[in-house]
NUVEX-466080 format. One record per atom (N, C-alpha, C): residue in three letters; residue number from 1; x, z negated, y; atom name. Coordinates in pm, 1 decimal. Example, Ala and Ser with C-alpha at 12.3 -4.5 7.8 and 13.67 -1.06 7.14 Angstrom:
<sites>
- resn;resi;u;w;v;name
- ALA;1;1319.0;-780.0;-569.0;N
- ALA;1;1230.0;-780.0;-450.0;CA
- ALA;1;1320.0;-780.0;-330.0;C
- SER;2;1285.0;-708.0;-225.0;N
- SER;2;1367.0;-714.0;-106.0;CA
- SER;2;1290.0;-787.0;3.0;C
</sites>
This chain:
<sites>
- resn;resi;u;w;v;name
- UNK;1;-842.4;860.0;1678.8;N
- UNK;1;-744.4;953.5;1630.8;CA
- UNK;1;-640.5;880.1;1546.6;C
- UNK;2;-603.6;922.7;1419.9;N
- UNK;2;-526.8;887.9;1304.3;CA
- UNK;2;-374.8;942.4;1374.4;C
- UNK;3;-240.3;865.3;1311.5;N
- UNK;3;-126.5;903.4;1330.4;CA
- UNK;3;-13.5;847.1;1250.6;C
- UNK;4;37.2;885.1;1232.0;N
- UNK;4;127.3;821.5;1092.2;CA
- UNK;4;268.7;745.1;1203.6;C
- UNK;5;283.7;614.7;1149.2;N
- UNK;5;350.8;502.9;1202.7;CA
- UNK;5;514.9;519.4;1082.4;C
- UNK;6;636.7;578.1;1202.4;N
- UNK;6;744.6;603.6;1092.7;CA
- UNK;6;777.7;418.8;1056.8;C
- UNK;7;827.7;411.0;982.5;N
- UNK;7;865.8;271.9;919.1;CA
- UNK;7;1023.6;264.9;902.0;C
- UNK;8;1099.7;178.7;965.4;N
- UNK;8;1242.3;177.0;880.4;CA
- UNK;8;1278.4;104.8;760.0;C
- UNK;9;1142.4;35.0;763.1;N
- UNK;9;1200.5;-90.6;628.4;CA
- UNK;9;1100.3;-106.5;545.5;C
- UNK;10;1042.3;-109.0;463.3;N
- UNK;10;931.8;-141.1;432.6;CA
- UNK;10;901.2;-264.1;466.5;C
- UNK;11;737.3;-290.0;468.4;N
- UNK;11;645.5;-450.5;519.5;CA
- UNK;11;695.0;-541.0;443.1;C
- UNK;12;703.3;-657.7;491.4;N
- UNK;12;755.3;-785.2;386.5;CA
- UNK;12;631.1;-856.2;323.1;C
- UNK;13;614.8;-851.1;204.4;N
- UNK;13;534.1;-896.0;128.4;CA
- UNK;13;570.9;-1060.0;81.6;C
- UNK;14;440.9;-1141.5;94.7;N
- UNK;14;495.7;-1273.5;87.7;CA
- UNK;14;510.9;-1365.8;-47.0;C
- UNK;15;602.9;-1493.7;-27.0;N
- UNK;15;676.8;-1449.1;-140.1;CA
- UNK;15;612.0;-1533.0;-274.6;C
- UNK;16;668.7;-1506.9;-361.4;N
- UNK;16;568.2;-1536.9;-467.8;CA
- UNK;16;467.7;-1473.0;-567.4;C
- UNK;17;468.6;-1346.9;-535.8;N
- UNK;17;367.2;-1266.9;-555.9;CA
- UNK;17;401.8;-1189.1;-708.4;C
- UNK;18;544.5;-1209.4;-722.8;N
- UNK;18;610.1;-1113.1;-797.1;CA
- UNK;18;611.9;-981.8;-791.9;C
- UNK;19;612.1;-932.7;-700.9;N
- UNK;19;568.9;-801.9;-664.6;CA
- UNK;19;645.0;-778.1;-566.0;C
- UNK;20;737.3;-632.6;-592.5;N
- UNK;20;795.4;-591.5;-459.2;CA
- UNK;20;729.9;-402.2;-425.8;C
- UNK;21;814.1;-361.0;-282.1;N
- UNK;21;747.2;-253.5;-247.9;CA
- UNK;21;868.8;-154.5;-241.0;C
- UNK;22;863.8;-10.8;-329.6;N
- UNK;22;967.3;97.4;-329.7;CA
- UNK;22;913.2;191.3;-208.9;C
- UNK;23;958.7;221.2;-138.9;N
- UNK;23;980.4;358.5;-39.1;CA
- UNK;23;959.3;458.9;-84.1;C
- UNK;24;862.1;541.4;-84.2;N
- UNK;24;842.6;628.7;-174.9;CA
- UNK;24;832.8;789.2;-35.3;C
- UNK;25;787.4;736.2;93.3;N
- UNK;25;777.3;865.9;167.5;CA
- UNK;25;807.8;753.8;313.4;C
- UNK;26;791.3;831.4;415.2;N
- UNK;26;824.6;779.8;551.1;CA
- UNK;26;698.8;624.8;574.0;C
- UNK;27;585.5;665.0;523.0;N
- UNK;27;473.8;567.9;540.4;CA
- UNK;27;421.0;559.2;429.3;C
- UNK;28;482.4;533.2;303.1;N
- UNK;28;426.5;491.2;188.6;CA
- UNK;28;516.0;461.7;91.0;C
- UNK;29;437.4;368.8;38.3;N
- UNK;29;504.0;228.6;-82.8;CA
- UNK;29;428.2;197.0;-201.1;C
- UNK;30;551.0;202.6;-254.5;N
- UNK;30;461.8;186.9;-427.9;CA
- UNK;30;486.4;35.2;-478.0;C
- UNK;31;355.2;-35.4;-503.2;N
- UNK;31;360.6;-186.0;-521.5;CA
- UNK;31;401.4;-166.2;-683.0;C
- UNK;32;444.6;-229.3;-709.3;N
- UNK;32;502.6;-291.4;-875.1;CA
- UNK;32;544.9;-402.3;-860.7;C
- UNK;33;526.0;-428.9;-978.8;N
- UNK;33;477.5;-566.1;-1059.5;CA
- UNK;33;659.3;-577.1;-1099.8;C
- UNK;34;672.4;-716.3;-1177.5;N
- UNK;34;752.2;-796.5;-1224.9;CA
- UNK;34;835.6;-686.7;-1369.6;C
- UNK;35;740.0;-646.3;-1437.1;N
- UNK;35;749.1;-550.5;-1537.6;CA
- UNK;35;792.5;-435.5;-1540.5;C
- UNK;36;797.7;-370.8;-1376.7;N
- UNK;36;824.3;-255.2;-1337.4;CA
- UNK;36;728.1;-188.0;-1353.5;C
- UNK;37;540.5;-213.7;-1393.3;N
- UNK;37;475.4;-147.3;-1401.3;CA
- UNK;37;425.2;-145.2;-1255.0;C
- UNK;38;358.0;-13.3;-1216.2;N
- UNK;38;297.5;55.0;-1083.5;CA
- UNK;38;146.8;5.2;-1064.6;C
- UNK;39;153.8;-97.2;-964.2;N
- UNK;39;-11.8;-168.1;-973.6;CA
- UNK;39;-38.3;-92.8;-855.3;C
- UNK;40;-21.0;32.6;-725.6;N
- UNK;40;-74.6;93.6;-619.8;CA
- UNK;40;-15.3;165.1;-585.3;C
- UNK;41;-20.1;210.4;-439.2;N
- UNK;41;24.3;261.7;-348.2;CA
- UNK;41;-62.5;187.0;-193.9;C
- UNK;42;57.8;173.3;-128.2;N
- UNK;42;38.5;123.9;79.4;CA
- UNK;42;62.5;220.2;132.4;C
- UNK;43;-13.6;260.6;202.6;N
- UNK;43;-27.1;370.3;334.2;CA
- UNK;43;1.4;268.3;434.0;C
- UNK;44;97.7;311.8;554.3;N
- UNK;44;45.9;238.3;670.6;CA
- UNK;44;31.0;362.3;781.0;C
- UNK;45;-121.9;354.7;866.4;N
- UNK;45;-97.2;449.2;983.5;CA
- UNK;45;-170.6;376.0;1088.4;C
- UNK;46;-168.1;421.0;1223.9;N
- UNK;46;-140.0;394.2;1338.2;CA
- UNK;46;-340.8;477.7;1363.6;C
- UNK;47;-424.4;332.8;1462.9;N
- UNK;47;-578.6;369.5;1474.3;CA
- UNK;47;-533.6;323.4;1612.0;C
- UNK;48;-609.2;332.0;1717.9;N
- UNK;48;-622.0;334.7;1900.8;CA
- UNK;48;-598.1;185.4;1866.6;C
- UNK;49;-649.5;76.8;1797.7;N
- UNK;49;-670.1;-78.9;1771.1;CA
- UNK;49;-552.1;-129.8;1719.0;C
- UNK;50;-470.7;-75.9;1687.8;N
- UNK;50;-325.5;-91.7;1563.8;CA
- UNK;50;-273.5;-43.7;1420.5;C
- UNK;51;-181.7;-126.2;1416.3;N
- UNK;51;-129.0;-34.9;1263.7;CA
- UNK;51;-241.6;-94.6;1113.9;C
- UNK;52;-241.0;6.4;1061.6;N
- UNK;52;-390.4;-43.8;951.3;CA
- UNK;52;-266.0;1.4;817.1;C
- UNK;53;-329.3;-42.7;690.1;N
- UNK;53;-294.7;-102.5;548.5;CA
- UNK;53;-387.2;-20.3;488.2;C
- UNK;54;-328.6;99.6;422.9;N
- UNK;54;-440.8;162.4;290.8;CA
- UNK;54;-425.9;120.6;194.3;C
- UNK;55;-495.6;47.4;100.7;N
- UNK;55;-469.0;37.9;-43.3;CA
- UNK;55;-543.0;179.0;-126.7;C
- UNK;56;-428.8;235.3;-218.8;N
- UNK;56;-443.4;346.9;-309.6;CA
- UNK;56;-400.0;347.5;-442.0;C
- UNK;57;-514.0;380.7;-534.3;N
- UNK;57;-497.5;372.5;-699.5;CA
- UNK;57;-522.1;527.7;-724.1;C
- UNK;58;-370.4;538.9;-825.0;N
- UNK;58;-350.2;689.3;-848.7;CA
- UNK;58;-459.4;702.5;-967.5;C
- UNK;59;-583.6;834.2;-952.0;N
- UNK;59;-670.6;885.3;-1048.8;CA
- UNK;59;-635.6;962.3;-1201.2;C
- UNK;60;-564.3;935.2;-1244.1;N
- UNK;60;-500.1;1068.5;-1377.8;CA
- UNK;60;-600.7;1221.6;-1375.6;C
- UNK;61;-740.7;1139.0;-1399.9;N
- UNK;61;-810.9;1234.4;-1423.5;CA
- UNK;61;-791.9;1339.9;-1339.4;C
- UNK;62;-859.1;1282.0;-1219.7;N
- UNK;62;-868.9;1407.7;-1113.4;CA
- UNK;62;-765.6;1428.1;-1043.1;C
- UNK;63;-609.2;1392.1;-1062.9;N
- UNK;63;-458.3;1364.0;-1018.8;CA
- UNK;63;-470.3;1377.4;-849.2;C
- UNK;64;-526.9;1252.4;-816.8;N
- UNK;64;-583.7;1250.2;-696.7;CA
- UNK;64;-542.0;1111.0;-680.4;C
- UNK;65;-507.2;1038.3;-544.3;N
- UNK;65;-544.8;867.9;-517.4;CA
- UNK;65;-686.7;881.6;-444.7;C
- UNK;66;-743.2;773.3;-480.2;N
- UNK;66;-851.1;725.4;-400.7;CA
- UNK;66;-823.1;645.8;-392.7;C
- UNK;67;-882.6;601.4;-230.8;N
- UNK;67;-855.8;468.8;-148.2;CA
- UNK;67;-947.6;361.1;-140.8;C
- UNK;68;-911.2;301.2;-184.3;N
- UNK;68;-986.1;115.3;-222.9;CA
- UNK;68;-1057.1;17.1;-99.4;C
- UNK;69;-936.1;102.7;31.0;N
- UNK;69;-980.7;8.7;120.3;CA
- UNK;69;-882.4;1.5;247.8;C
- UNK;70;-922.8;-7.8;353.2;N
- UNK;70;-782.7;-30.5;516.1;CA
- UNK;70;-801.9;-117.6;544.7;C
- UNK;71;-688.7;-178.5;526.9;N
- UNK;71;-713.4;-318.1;595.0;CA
- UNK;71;-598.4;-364.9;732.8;C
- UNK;72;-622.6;-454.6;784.3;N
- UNK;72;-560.1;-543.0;908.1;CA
- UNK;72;-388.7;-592.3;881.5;C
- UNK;73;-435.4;-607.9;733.2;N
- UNK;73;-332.9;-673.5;744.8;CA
- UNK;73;-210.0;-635.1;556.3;C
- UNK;74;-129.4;-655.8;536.3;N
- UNK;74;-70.8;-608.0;439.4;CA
- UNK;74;-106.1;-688.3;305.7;C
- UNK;75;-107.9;-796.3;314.1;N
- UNK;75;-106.8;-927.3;250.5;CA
- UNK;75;-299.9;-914.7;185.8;C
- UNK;76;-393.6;-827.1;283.0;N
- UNK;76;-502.3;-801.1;227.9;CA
- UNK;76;-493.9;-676.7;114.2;C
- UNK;77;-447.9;-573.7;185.4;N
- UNK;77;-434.5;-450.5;67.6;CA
- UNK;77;-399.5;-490.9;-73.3;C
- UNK;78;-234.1;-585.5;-69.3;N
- UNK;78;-177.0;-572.5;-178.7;CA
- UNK;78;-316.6;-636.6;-226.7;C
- UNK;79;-363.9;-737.8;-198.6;N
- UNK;79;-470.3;-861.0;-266.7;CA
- UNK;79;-564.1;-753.3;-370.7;C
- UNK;80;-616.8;-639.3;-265.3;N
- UNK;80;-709.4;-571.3;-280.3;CA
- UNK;80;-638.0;-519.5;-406.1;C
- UNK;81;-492.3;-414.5;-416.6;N
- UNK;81;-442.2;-343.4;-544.5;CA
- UNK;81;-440.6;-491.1;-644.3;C
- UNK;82;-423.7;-598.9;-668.1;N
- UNK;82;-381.9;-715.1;-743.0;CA
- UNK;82;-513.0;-716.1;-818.6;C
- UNK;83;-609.9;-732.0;-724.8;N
- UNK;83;-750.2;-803.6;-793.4;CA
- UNK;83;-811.2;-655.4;-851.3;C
- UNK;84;-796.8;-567.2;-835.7;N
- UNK;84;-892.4;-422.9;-896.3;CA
- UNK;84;-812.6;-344.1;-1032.8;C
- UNK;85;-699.5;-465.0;-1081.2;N
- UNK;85;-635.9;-417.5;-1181.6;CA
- UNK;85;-727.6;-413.1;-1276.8;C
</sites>
């Protein structure tokens, strides 16, 4: 069973990356770049095993996100939005 994990702060992303994370809803964050351009979106929600990492790339076409991938850990997602640019 899925459950959405409230957040007070957003995840700390490590450093170096040039990349920080905006608050965009209670459990979601919009990754951008150095440029201010929008390289994703982070879901975080709550599985029986722990808190999981969605990586999401907004579709224009079909004005939809599809999801790239859940991962363990935060530091994997962003990797995942970084490398599928």
């Amino acid at each position: 069973m899925l459950t959405t994990t409230p957040a007070a702060q957003p995840p700390r992303l490590r450093a170096g990356l040039g990349l920080h994370l905006i608050a965009i809803g209670e459990n979601r964050w919009r990754l951008v770049d150095a440029a201010g351009l929008i390289v994703g979106h982070v879901d975080t929600f709550t599985e029986a095993r722990g808190i999981r990492y969605r990586a999401l790339r907004y579709h224009p076409a079909t004005r939809m996100f599809r999801e790239l991938g859940a991962f363990w850990s935060l530091d994997d997602a962003v990797d995942c939005l970084r490398y599928a640019r």
